[in-house]
Residue frames as qw, qx, qy, qz and C-alpha x, y, z in Angstrom:
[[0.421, -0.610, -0.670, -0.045, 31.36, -149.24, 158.52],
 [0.044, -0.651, 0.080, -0.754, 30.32, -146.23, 160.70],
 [0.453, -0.178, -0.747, 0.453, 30.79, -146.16, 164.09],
 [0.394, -0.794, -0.457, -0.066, 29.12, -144.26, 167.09],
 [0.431, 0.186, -0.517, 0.716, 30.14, -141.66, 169.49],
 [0.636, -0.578, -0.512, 0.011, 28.89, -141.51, 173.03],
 [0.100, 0.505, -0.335, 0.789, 29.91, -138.22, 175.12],
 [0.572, -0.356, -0.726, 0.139, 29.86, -138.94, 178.73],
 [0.093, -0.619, 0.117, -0.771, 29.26, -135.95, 181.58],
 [0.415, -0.399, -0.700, 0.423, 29.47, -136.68, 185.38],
 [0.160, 0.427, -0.196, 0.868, 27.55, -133.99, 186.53],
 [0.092, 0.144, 0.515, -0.840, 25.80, -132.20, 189.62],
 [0.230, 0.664, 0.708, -0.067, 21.77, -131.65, 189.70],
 [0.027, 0.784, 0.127, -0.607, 22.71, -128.34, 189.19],
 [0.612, 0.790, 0.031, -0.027, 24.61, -128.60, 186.34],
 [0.138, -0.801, 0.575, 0.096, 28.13, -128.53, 187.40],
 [0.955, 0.153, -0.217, 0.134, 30.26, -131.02, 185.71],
 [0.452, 0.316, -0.540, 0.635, 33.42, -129.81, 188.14],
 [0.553, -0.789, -0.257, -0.079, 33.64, -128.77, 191.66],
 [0.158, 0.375, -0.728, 0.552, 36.48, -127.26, 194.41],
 [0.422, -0.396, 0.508, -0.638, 36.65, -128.56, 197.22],
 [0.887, 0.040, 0.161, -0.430, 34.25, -131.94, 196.52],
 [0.410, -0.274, 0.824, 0.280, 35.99, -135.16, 196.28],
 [0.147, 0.067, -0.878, -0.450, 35.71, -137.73, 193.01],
 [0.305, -0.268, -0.563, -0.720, 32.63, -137.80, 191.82],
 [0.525, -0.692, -0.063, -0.492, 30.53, -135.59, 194.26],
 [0.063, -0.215, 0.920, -0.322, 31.69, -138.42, 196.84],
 [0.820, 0.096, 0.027, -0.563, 28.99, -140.72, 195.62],
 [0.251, 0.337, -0.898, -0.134, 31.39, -143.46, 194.33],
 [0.804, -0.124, 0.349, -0.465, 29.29, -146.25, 195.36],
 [0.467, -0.240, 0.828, 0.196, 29.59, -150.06, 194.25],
 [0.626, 0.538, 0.564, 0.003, 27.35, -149.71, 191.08],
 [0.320, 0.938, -0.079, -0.105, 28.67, -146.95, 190.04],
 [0.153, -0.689, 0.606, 0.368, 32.26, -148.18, 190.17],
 [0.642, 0.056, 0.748, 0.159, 30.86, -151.14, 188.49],
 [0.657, 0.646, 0.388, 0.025, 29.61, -149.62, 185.87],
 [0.107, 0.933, -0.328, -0.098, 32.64, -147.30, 185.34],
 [0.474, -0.247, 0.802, 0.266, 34.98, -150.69, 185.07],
 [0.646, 0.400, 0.650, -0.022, 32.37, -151.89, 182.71],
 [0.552, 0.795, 0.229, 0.105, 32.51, -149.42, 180.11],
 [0.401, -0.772, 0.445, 0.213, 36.08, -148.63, 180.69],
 [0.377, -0.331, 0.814, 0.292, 37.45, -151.82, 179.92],
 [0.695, 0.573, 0.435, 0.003, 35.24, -151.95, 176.43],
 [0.624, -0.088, 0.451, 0.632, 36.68, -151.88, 173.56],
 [0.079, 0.906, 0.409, -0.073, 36.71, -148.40, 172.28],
 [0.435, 0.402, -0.098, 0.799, 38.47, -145.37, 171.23],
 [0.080, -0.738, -0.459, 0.488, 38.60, -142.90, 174.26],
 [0.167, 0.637, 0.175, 0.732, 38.76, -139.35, 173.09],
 [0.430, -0.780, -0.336, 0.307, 39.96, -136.78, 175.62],
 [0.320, 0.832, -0.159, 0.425, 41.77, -133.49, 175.52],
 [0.537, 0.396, -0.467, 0.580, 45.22, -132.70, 177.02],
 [0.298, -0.440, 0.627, -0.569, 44.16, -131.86, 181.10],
 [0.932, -0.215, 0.129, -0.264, 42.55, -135.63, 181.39],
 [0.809, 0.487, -0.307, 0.122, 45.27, -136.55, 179.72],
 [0.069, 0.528, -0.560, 0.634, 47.95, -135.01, 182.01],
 [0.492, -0.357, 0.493, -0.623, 45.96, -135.99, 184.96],
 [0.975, -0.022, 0.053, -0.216, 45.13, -139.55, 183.94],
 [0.661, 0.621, -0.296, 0.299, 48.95, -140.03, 182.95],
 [0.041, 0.569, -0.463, 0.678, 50.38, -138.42, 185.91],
 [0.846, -0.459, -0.076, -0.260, 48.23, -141.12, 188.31],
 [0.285, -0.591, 0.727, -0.200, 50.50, -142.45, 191.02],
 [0.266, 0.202, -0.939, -0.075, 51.55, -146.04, 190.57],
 [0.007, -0.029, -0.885, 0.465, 49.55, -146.78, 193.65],
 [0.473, 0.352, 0.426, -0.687, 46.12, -145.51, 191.97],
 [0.298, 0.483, -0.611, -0.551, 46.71, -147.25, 188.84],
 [0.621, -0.014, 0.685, -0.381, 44.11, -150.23, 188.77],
 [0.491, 0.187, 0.820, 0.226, 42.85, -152.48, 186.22],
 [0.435, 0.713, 0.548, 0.045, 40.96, -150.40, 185.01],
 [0.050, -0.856, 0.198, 0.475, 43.51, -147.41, 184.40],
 [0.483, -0.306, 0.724, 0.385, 45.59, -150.24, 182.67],
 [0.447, 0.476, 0.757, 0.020, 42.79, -151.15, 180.54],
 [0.137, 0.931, 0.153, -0.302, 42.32, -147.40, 179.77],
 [0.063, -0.817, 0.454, 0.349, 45.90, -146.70, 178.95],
 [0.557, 0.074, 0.765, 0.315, 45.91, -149.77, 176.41],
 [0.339, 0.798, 0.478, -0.139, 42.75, -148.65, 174.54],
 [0.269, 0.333, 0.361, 0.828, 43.59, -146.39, 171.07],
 [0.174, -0.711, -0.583, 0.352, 43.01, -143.05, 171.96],
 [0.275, 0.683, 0.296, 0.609, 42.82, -139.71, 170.64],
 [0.482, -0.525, -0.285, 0.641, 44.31, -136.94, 172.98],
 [0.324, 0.814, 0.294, 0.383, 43.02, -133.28, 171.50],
 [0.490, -0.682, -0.040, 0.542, 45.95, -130.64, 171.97],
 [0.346, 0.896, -0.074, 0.269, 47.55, -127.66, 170.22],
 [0.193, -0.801, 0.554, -0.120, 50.72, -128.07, 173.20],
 [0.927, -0.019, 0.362, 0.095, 51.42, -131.74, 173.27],
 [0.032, -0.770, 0.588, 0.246, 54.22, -132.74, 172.25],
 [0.386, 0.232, -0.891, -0.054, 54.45, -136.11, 173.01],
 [0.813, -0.248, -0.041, -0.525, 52.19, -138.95, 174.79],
 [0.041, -0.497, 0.852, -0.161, 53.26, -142.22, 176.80],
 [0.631, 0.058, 0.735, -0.242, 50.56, -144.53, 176.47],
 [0.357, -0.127, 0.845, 0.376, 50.83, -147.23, 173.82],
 [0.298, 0.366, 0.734, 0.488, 48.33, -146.15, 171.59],
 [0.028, 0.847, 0.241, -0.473, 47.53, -142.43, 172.37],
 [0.478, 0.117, 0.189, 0.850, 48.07, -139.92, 169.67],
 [0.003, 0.375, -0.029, -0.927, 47.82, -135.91, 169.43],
 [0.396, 0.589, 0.517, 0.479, 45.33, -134.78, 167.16],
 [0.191, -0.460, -0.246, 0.832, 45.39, -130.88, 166.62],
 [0.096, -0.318, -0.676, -0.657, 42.83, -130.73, 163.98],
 [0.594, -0.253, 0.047, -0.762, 39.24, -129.07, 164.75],
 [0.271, -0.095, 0.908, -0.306, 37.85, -132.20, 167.26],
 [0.647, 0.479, 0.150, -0.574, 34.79, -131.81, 164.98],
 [0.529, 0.607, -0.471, -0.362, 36.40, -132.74, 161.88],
 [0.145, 0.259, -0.940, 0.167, 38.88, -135.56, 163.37],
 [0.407, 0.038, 0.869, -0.279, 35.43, -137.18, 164.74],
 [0.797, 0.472, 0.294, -0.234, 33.60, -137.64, 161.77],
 [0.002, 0.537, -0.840, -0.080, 37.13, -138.74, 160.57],
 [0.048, 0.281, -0.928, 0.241, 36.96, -141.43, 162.64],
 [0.508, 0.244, 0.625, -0.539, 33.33, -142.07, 162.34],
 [0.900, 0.345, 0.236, -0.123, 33.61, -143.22, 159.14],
 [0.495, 0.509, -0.703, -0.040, 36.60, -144.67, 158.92],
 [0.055, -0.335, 0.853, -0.397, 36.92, -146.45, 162.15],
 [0.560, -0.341, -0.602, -0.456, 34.76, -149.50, 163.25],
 [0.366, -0.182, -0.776, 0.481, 35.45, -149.32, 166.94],
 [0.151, -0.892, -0.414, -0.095, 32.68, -146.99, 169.14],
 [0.277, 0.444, -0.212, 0.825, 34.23, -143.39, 170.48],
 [0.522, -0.721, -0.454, 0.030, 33.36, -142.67, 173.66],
 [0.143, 0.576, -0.381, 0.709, 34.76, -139.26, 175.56],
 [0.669, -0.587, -0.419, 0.179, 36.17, -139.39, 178.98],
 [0.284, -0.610, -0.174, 0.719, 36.26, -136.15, 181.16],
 [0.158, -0.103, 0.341, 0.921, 37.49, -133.12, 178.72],
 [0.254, 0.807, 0.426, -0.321, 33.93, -131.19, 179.15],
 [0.246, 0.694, -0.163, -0.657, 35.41, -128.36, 176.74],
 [0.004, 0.046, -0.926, -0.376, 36.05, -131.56, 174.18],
 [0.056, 0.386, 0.918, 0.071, 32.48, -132.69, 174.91],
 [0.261, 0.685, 0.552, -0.397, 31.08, -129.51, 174.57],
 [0.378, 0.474, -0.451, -0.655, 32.57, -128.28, 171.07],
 [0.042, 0.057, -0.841, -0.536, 31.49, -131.65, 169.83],
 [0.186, 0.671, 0.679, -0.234, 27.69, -131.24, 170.99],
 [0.309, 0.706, 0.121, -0.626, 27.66, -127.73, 169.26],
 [0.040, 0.332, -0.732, -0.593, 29.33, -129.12, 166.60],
 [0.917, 0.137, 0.084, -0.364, 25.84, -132.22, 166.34],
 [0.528, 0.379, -0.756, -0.074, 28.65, -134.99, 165.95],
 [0.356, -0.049, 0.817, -0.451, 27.27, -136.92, 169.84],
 [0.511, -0.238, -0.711, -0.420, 24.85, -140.03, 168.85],
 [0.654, -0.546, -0.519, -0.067, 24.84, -140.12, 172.61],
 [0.104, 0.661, -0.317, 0.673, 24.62, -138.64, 175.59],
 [0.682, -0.024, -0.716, 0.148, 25.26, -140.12, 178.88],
 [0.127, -0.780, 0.008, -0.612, 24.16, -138.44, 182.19],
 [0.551, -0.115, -0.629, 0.536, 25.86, -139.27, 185.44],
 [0.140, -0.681, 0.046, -0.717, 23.78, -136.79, 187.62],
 [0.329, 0.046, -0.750, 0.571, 24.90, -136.98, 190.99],
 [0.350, -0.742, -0.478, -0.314, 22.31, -135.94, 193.87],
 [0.272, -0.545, -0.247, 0.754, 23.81, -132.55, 195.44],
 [0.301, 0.912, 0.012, 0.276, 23.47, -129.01, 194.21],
 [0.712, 0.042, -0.034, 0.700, 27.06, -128.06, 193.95],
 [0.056, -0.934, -0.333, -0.121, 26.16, -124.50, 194.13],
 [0.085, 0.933, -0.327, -0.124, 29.41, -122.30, 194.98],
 [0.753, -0.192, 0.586, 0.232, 31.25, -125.20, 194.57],
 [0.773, 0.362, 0.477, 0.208, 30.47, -125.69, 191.40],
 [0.231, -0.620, 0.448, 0.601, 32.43, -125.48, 188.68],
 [0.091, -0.047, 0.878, 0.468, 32.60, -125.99, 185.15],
 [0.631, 0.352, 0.247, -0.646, 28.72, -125.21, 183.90],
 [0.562, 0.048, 0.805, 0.181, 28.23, -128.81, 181.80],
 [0.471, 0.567, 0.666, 0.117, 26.42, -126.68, 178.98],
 [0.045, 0.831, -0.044, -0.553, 27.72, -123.74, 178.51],
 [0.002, 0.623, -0.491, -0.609, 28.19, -122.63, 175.31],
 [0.132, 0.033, 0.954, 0.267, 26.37, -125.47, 173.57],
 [0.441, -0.195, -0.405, -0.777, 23.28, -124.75, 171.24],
 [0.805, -0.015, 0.222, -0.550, 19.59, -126.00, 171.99],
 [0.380, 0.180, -0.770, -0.479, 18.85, -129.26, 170.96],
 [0.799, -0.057, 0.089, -0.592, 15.98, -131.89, 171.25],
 [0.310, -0.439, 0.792, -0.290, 16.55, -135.42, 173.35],
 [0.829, -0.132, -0.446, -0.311, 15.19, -138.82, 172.94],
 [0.360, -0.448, 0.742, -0.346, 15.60, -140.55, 176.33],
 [0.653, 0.204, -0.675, -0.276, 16.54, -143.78, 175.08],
 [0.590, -0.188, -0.715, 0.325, 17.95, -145.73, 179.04],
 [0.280, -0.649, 0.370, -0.603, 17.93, -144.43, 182.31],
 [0.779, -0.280, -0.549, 0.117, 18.73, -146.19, 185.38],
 [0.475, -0.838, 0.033, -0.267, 19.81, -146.01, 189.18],
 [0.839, -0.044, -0.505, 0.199, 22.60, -146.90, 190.76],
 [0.235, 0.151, -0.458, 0.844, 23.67, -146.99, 194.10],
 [0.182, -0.735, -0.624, 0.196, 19.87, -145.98, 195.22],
 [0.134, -0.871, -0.220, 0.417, 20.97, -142.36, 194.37],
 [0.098, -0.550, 0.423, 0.713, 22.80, -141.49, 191.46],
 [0.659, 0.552, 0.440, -0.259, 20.81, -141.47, 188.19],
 [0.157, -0.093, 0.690, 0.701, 22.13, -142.35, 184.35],
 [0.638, 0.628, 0.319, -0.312, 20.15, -141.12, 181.65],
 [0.365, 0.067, 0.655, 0.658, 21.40, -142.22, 177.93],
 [0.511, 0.674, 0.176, -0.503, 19.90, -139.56, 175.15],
 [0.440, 0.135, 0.531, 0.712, 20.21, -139.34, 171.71],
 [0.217, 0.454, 0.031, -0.863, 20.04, -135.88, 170.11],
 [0.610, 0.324, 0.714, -0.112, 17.25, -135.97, 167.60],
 [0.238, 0.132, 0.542, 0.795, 18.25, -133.21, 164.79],
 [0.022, -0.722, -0.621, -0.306, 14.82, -131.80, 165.79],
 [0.002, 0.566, -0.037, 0.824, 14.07, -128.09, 167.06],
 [0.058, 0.182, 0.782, -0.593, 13.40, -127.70, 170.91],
 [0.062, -0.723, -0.684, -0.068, 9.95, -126.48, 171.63],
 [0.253, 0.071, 0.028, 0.964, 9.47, -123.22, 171.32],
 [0.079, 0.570, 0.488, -0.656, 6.62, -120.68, 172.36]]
């Protein structure tokens, strides 16, 4: 059975999926949003992240390490590096194949969903690559502007959306769920 994969992107109105300087996410954190970041956390899922979330989710102090990190660092996961060596959570492994290839691997072999968390340069060779059934928009409500970092699309072809969900949460931070449709944008 074939499974899904779902590429998630926290980003700015502008477009920034990073910032200096701005705390965790924008500083919006709100109680819906953390709910809904427990919620789809602690599903059962393969994450799929490359080697700085890795490091930095790994490297959390004991003292920021919550249920839902735990929950994370159970979870079969797929950690894309060429320097890795080795991993410490109980079901992480290395892949150093093309992240393209290794996810339509695991999209039809695997029956659990994939779902990337953080690793924008992961989630943007697998949009150019057309292997995302979904895309998940966390758009915060600042323009990051010299802040920003990390342009959330760069490098990543056209393609044509189907807004499938969308919701609020928090009164100010807005999810939109696409799916890419395989069709040509519009074009003049």
């Amino acid at each position: 059975m074939a499974t899904t994969l779902t590429v998630d992107l926290f980003i700015s109105v502008d477009g920034w999926a990073g910032s200096d300087g701005l705390p965790g996410y924008f500083g919006y954190l709100g109680p819906e949003l953390a709910e809904w970041i427990d919620t789809n956390s602690g599903a059962e899922q393969v994450s799929i992240m490359g080697r700085r979330t890795y490091e930095i989710m790994a490297s959390l102090p004991e003292e920021h390490r919550d249920e839902g990190y735990e929950q994370l660092s159970r979870q079969p996961t797929v950690v894309f590096s060429r320097t890795l060596t080795q991993v410490d959570w109980p079901n992480a492994t290395i892949c150093r194949d093309d992240p393209a290839d290794e996810i339509r691997r695991l999209k039809a072999e695997g029956d659990l969903p994939l779902r990337t968390i953080g690793s924008l340069s992961v989630a943007q060779q697998l949009l150019a690559a057309g292997v995302v059934d979904t895309l998940r928009l966390m758009t915060f409500p600042l323009l990051a502007g010299e802040a920003g970092r990390e342009p959330a699309f760069a490098n990543v072809a056209s393609a044509d959306l189907e807004l499938v969900d969308h919701r609020v949460l928090d009164r100010r931070v807005l999810l939109l769920e696409y799916r890419p449709t395989g069709k040509d944008i519009p074009r003049a």
